[in-house]
C-alpha positions as CSV (number, residue, x, y, z in Angstrom):
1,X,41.6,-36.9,-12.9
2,X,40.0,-35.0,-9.8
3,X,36.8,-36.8,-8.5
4,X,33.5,-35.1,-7.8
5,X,33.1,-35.3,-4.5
6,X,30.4,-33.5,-3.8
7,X,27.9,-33.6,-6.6
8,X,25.0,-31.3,-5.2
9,X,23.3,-29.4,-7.9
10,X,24.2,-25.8,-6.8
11,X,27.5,-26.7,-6.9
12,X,27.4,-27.8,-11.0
13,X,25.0,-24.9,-11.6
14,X,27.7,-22.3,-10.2
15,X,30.1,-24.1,-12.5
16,X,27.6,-24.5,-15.7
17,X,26.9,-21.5,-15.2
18,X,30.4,-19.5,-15.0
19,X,32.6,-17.6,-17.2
20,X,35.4,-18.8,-18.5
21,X,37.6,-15.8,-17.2
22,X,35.0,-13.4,-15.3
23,X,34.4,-10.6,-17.2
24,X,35.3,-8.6,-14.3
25,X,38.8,-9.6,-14.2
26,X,39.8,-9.5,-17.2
27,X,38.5,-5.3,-17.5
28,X,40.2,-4.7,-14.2
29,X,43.3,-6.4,-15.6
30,X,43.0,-3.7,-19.0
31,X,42.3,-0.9,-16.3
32,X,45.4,-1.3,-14.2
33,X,47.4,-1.8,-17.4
34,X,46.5,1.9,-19.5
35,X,50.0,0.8,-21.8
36,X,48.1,-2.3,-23.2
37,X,47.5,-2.1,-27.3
38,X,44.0,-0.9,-28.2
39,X,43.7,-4.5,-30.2
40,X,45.2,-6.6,-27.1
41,X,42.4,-4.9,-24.8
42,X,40.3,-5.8,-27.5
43,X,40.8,-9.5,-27.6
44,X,42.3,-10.1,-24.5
45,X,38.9,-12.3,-22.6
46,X,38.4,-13.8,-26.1
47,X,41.6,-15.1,-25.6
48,X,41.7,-15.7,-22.1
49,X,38.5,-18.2,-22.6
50,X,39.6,-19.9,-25.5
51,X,43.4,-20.3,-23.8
52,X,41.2,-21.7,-21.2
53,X,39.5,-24.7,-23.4
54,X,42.8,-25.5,-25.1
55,X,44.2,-26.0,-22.0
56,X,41.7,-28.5,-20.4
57,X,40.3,-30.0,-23.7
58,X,42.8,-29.3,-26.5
59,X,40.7,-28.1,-28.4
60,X,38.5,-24.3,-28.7
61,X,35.0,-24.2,-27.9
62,X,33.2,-24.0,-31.2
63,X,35.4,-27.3,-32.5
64,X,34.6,-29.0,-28.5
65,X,30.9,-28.2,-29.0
66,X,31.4,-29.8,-32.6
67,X,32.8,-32.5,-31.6
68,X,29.9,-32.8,-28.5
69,X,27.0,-32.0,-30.7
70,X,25.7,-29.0,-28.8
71,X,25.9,-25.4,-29.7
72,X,28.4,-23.5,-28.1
73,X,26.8,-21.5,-25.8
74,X,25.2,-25.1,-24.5
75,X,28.5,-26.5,-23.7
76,X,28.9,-26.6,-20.6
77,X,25.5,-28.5,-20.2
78,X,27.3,-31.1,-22.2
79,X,30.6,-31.6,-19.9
80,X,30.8,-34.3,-17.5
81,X,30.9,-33.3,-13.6
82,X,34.5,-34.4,-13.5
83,X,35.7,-32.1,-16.6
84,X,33.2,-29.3,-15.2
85,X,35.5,-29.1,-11.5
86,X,38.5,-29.7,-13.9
87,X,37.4,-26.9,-15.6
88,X,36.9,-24.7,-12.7
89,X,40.3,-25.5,-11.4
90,X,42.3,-23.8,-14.3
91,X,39.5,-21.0,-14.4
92,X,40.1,-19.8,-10.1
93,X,43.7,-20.8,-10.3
94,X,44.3,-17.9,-13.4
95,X,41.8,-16.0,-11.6
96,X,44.1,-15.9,-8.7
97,X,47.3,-14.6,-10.5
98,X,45.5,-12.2,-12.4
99,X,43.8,-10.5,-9.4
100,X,46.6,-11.0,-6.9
101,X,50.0,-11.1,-8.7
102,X,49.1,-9.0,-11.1
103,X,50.0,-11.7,-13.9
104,X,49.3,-11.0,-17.7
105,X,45.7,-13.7,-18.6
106,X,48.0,-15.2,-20.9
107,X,51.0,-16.0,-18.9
108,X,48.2,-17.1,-15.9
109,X,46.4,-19.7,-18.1
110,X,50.1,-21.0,-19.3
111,X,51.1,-20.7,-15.7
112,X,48.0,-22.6,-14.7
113,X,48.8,-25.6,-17.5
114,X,52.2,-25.8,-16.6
115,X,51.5,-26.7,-13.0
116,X,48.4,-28.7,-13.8
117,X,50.8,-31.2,-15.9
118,X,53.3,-31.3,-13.0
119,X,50.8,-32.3,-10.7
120,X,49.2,-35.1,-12.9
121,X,52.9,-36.2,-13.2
122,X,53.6,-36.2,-9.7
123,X,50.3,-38.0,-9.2
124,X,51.1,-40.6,-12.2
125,X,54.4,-41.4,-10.6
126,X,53.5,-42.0,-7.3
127,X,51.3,-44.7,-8.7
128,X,54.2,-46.6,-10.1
């Protein structure tokens, strides 16, 4: 689990605060790929975000904020500071292969999982 280690409020209020995927990146993802369905353009930072909360909560956002008691656009008031950084982590990590290599949000966010569970196995085994 990755520590807060510096809790100052601007910090948590940049992350509250955040998209999931930015906006941003996502349209300038559909704009460099014109051979993208209409319906995939369409859905594709729905998806993005709610690849993003399965990922780091296994679970989408309108079950988490269920399961949390807030309403969903409230949920990120209702995450801890640990699963807020967590959270962040995935998010700029996807960001980055989107914007630099180019990489589908889709195969990012998996990409982003996928060496997110290596590194909490690597970290679980040195413990041993």
């Amino acid at each position: 689990m990755i520590s807060v280690c510096n809790n100052e409020p601007s910090v948590l209020a940049f992350i509250k605060f955040g998209e999931v995927v930015p906006a941003n990146t996502i349209k300038a993802y559909i704009e460099r790929h014109p051979e993208l369905s209409e319906n995939n353009r369409k859905w594709l930072y729905v998806n993005a975000s709610q690849r993003v909360t399965l990922v780091v909560f296994g679970r989408k956002a309108k079950k988490l904020a269920e399961d949390l008691g807030v309403a969903p656009d409230n949920l990120r008031d209702a995450l801890t500071p640990d699963e807020l950084i967590l959270l962040q982590e995935v998010e700029d990590t996807a960001i980055r292969l989107i914007d630099i290599q180019d990489v589908h949000p889709d195969y990012a966010i998996q990409q982003t999982a996928e060496r997110l569970l290596i590194q909490v196995q690597s970290r679980a085994l040195k413990l041993k």
